[in-house]
C-alpha positions in Angstrom: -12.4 -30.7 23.7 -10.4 -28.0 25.0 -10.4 -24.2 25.1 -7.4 -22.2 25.6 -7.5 -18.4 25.7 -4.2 -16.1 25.6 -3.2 -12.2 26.5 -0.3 -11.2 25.3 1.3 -7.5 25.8 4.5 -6.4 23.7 5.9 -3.1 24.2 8.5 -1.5 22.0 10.9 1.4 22.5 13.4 1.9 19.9 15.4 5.0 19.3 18.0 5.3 16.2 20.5 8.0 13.9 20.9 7.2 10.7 23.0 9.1 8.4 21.4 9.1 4.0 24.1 9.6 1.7 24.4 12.8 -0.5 25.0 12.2 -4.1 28.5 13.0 -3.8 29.6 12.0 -0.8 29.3 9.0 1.9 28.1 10.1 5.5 30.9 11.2 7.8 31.7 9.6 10.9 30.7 12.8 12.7 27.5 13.4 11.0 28.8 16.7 9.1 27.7 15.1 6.0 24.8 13.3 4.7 20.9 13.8 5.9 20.3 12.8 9.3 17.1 10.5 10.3 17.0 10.6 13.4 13.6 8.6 15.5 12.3 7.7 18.5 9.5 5.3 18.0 6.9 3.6 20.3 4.8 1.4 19.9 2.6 -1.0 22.1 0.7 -4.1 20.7 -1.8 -6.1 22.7 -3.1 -9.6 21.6 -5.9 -11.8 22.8 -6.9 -15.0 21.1 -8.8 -17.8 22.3 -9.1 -21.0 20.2 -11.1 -24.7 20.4 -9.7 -27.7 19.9 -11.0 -30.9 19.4 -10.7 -34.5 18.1 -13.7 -36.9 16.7 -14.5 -39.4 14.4 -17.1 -38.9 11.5 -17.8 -41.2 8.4 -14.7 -43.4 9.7 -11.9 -40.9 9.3 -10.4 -39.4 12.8 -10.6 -35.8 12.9 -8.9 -32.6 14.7 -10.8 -29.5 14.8 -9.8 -26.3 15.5 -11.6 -22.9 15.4 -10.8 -19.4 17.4 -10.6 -15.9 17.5 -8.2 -13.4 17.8 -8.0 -9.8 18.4 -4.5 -7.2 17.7 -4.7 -3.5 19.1 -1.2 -1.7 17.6 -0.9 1.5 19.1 2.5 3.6 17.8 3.9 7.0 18.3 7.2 7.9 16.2 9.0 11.9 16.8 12.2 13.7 15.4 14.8 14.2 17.6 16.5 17.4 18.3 20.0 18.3 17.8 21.3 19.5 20.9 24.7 20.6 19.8 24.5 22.2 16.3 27.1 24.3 16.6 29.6 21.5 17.2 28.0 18.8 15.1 25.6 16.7 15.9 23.8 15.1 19.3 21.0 13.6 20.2 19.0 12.2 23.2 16.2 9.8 24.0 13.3 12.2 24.7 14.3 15.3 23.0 11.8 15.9 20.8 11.7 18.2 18.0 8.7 20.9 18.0 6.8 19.1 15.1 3.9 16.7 16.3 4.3 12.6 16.5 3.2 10.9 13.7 0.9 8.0 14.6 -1.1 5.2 13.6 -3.6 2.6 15.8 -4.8 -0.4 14.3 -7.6 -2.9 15.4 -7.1 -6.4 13.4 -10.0 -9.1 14.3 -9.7 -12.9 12.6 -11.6 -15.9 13.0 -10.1 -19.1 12.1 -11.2 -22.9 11.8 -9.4 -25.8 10.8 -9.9 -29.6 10.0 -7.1 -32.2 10.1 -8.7 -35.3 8.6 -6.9 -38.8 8.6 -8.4 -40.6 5.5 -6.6 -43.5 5.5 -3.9 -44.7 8.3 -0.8 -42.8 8.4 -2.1 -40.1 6.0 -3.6 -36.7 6.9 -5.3 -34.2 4.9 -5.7 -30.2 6.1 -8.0 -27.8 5.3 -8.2 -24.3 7.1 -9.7 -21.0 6.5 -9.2 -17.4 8.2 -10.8 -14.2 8.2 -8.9 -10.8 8.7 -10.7 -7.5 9.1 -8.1 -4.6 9.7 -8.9 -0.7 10.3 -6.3 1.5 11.2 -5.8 5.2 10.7 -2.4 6.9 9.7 -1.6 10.5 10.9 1.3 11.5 8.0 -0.5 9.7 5.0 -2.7 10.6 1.5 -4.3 8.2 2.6 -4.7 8.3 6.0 -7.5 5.0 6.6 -7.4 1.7 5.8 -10.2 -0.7 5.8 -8.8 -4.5 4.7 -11.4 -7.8 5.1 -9.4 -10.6 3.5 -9.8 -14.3 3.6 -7.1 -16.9 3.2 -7.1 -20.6 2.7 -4.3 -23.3 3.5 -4.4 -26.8 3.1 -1.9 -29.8 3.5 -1.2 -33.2 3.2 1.0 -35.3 5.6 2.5 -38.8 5.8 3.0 -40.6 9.1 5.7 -43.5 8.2 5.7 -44.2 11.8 5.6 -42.2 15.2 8.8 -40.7 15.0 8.7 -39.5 11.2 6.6 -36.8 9.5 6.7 -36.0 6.0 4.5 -33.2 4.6 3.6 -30.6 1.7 1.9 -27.4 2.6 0.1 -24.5 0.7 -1.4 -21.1 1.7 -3.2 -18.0 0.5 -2.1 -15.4 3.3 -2.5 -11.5 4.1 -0.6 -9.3 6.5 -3.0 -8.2 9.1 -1.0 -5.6 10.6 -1.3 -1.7 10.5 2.8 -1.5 11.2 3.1 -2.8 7.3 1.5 -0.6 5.9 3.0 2.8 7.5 4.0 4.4 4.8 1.1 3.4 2.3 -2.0 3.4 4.2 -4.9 2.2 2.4 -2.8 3.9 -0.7 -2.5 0.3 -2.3 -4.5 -3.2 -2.2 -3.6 -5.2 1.1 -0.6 -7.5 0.7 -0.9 -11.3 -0.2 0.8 -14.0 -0.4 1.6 -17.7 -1.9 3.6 -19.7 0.1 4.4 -23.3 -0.6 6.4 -25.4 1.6 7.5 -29.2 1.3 9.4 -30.7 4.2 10.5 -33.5 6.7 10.2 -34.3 10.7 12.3 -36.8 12.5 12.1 -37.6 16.0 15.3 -39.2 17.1 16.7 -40.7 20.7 12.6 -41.7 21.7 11.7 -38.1 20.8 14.3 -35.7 22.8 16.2 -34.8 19.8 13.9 -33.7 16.7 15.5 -32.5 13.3 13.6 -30.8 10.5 13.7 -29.5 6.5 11.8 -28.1 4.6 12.1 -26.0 0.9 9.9 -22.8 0.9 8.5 -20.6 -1.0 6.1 -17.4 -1.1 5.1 -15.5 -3.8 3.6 -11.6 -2.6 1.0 -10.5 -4.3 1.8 -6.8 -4.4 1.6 -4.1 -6.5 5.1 -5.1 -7.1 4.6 -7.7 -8.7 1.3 -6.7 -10.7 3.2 -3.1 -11.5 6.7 -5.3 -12.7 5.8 -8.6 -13.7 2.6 -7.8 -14.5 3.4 -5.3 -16.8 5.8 -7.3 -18.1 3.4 -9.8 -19.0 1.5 -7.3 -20.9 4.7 -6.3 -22.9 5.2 -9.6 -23.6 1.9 -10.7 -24.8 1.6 -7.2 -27.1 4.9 -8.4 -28.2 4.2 -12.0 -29.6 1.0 -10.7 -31.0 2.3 -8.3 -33.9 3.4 -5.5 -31.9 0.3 -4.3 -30.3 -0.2 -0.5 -29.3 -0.1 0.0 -25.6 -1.1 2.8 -23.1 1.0 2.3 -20.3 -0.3 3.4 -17.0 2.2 5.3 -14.8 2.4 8.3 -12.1 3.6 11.3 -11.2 5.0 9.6 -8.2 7.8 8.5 -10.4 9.0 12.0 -10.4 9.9 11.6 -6.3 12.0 13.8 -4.5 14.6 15.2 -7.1 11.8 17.4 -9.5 11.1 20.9 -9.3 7.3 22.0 -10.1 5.6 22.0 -12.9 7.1 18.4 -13.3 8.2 18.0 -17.4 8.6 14.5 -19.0 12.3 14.8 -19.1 12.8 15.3 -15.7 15.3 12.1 -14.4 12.6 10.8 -12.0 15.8 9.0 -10.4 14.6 9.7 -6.8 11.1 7.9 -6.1 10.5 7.9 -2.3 7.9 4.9 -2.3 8.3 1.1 -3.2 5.0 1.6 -5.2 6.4 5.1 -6.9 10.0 2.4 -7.7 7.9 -0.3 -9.0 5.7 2.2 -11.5 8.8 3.7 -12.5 10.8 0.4 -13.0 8.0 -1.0 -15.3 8.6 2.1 -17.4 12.2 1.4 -17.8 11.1 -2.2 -18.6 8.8 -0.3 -21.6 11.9 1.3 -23.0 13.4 -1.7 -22.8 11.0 -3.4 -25.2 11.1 -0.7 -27.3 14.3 -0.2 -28.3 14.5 -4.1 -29.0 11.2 -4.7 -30.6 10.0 -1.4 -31.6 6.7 -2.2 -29.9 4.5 0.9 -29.1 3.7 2.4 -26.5 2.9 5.6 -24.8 3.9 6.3 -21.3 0.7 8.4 -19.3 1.6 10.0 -16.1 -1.4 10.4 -14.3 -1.8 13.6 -11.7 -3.8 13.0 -8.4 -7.0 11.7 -10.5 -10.7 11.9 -8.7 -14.1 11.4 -9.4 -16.8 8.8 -9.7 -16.2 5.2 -9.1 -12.5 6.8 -7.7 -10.7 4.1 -4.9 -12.8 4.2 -1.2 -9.3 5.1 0.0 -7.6 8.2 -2.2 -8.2 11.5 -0.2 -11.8 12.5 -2.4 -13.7 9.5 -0.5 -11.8 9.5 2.9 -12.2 12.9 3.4 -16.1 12.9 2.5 -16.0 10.1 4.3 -14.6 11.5 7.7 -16.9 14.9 7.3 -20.2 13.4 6.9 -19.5 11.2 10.0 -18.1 14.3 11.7 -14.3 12.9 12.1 -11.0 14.9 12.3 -9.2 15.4 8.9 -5.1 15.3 9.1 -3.8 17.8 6.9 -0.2 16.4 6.2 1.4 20.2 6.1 -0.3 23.5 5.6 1.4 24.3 2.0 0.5 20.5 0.8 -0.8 21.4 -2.8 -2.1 18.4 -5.6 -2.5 19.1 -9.2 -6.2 17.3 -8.9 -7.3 16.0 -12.4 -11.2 14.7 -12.9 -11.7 11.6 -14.2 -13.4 13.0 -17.2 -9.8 14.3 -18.1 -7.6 11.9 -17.6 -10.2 9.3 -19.6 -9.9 12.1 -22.7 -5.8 12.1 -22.2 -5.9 8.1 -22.2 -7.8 8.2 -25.7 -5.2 10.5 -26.8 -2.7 8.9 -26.2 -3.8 5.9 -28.0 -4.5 7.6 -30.7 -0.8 9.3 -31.2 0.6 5.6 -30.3 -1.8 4.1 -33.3 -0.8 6.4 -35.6 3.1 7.1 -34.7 4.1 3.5 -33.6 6.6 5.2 -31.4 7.3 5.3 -27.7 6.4 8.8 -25.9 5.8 9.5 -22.0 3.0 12.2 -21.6 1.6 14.1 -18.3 -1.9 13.9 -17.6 -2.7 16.5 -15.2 -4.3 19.7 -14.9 -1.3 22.1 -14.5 -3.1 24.0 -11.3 -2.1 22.6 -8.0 -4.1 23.7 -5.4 -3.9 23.2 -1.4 -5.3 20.0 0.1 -7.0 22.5 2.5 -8.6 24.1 0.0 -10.0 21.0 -1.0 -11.4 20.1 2.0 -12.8 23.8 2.5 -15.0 22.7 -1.0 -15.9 19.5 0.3 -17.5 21.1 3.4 -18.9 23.6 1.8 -20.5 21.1 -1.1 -21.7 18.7 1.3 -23.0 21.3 3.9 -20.6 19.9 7.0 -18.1 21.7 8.7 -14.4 20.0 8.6 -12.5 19.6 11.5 -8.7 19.5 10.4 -6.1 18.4 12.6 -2.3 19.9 11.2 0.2 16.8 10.7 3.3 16.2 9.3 4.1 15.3 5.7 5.0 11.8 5.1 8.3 10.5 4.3 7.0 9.2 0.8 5.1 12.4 0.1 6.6 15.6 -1.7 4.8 18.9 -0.9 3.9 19.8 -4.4 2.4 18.2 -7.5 1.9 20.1 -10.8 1.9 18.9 -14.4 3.4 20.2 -17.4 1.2 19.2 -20.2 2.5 21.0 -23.0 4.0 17.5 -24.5 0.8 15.9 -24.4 -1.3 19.0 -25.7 0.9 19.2 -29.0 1.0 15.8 -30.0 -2.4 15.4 -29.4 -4.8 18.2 -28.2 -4.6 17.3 -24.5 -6.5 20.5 -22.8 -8.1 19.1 -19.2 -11.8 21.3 -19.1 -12.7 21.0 -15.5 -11.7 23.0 -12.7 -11.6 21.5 -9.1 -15.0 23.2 -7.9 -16.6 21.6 -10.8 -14.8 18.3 -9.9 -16.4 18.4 -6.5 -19.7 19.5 -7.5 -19.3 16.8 -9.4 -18.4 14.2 -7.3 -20.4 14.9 -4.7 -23.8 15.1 -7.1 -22.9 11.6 -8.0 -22.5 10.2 -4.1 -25.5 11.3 -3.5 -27.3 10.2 -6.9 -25.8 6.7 -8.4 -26.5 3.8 -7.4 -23.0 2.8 -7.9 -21.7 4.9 -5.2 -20.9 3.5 -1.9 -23.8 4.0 0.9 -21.4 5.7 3.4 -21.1 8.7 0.7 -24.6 9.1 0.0 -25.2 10.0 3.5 -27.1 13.6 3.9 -25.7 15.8 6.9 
């Protein structure tokens, strides 16, 4: 047996100006056009694994063991630069910082692995493995500003050992990306991302082993909401499709609206401009729905939902992060001081959702409705509620937006109240009073949230 323990230290600096294209124009060479992103980012990541390796025989098959531990601290600072010549265009240097605070995030990832390479017959090997993941991190410039993952993947292979000098194998794996760095810009937003990688390749050892070739065909699949949003929903088309034209209510959001939509958001607003790969992929799959429609007539109405909350709501959407963080007495980032949500209670949005399918019943049409509650209110006035509710006093730290964030959501529900009665009943107080009530009193509700101050 053998035990071999690693530190590893990486530290990153990287400072860049990138030019985005207006809708008109391409970005000049000077800079005098376009929209300048300009960052200095860095970050420093710090790795210790140790791992167990060993070989034995049991029940006549040889066997190689291994089993371990490893631990990842990210650490990552990213700021705007300032333009030091603005007069005469455009100039920026390493270190100039613009007044606005770094946006941030920390992660701590901890896995255990084992694995088992058993030769059942000569010349032929059979792997088995399994890994745990558990990954916090905490996001200064997000909705969703924690992230709590605990995933577990599998692998297995088999392997053929002609002779010494050639290896032939086929390989599968159920992974997950342990790393806060992927998931800037979503936080705990979204479901961690998976993936299903297949590989089927070749070894050859030539000239007594100092020369060794290698092929192999790959493929991974990512399990994403990507995939479940797209595919997925075009799965669902399909199967509503082949079965008579079945009525759908198509879950969507008023992130598809993005960066070009001016408040109270209206139905027939382009939504051209999402600023999120999830906000792309919701709005994609609606495309894909008028697609379906306007070849099969298949039914289906479109509900954009508004920054829903309320029992049984995701552990990581702002209602359960920020109770979380004030009844253990943590900091709150407020991602800008104007930051306003048009909040919508469950309660509501299930009442839209029934309404929906009733118009799509009886019109067998195709219509895209807003589900909101036409009142955006400030995120600090939320958390002002929530303290006041729960009996804590907030700490709130001021942050940035983030880059996939607009400052203002607000519905216009007039579609959705003419064609069929949509009229959301209650107000944000009563949404907290609420929500909290039911923290404290179901037995549904996580045990972190039912804590008393």
């Amino acid at each position: 047996a053998e035990i071999r323990t690693q530190l590893r230290h990486a530290s990153y600096e990287r400072v860049y100006w990138a030019q985005t294209p207006t809708r008109t124009a391409a970005p000049s060479f000077d800079g005098s056009t376009g929209s300048p992103k300009v960052r200095q980012t860095e970050t420093e990541n710090l790795t210790l694994q140790s791992d167990l390796t060993a070989r034995t025989e049991l029940f006549g098959m040889k066997h190689e063991l291994l089993a371990g531990v490893e631990y990842l601290k990210e650490d990552s600072s990213r700021w705007g630069l300032q333009d030091l010549d603005p007069g005469a265009g455009r100039f920026y240097r390493p270190g100039a910082f613009t007044s606005a605070p770094a946006i941030t995030y920390e992660g701590d990832t901890l896995a255990f692995y084992a694995q088992d390479t058993i030769e059942f017959v000569p010349n032929w090997k059979l792997t088995l493995g399994a890994r745990h993941d558990s990954l916090d991190a905490e996001y200064s410039s997000l909705n969703s500003p924690q992230l709590d993952f605990s995933e577990t993947s599998l692998r297995t292979g088999l392997s053929w050992h002609p002779t010494e000098y050639t290896h032939y194998y086929i390989s599968y794996s159920d992974s997950f990306s342990p790393t806060a760095d992927l998931y800037q810009l979503s936080g705990g937003s979204f479901p961690a991302e998976r993936s299903k990688v297949t590989e089927l390749g070749a070894k050859w050892m030539l000239m007594e082993g100092d020369l060794a070739l290698r092929a192999a065909l790959y493929r991974a699949d990512k399990l994403s909401y990507v995939q479940v949003n797209e595919v997925g929903g075009l799965f669902v088309l399909e199967a509503c499709r082949s079965r008579g034209g079945i009525p759908i209510v198509f879950a969507s959001t008023s992130s598809v609206y993005g960066g070009g939509a001016i408040p109270p958001f209206r139905e027939d607003d382009p939504a051209t401009t999402p600023l999120s790969p999830y906000a792309a992929s919701k709005r994609g799959a609606e495309l894909m729905v008028h697609a379906y429609h306007h070849l099969h007539q298949l039914p289906v109405a479109v509900a954009r939902f508004f920054t829903v909350y309320g029992p049984r709501g995701r552990p990581d959407m702002a209602m359960s992060s920020f109770t979380r963080a004030l009844l253990e007495g943590r900091e709150i980032t407020l991602h800008g001081e104007d930051t306003a949500r048009d909040f919508t209670y469950v309660d509501d949005i299930v009442d839209g959702v029934l309404g929906a399918l009733g118009w799509v019943t009886r019109t067998r049409g195709l219509g895209t409705f807003n589900l909101g509650r036409s009142e955006p209110v400030l995120v600090r006035r939320l958390i002002e509620l929530l303290s006041a509710e729960l009996g804590v006093p907030a700490r709130v730290r001021l942050g940035q937006l983030g880059a996939s964030e607009v400052p203002v959501t607000s519905a216009d529900v007039s579609r959705a109240a003419q064609a069929f009665g949509y009229a959301p009943k209650v107000s944000l107080e009563e949404g907290v009073r609420r929500w909290v009530s039911w923290t404290r009193t179901s037995s549904e509700a996580p045990a972190e949230l039912g804590k008393r101050p």
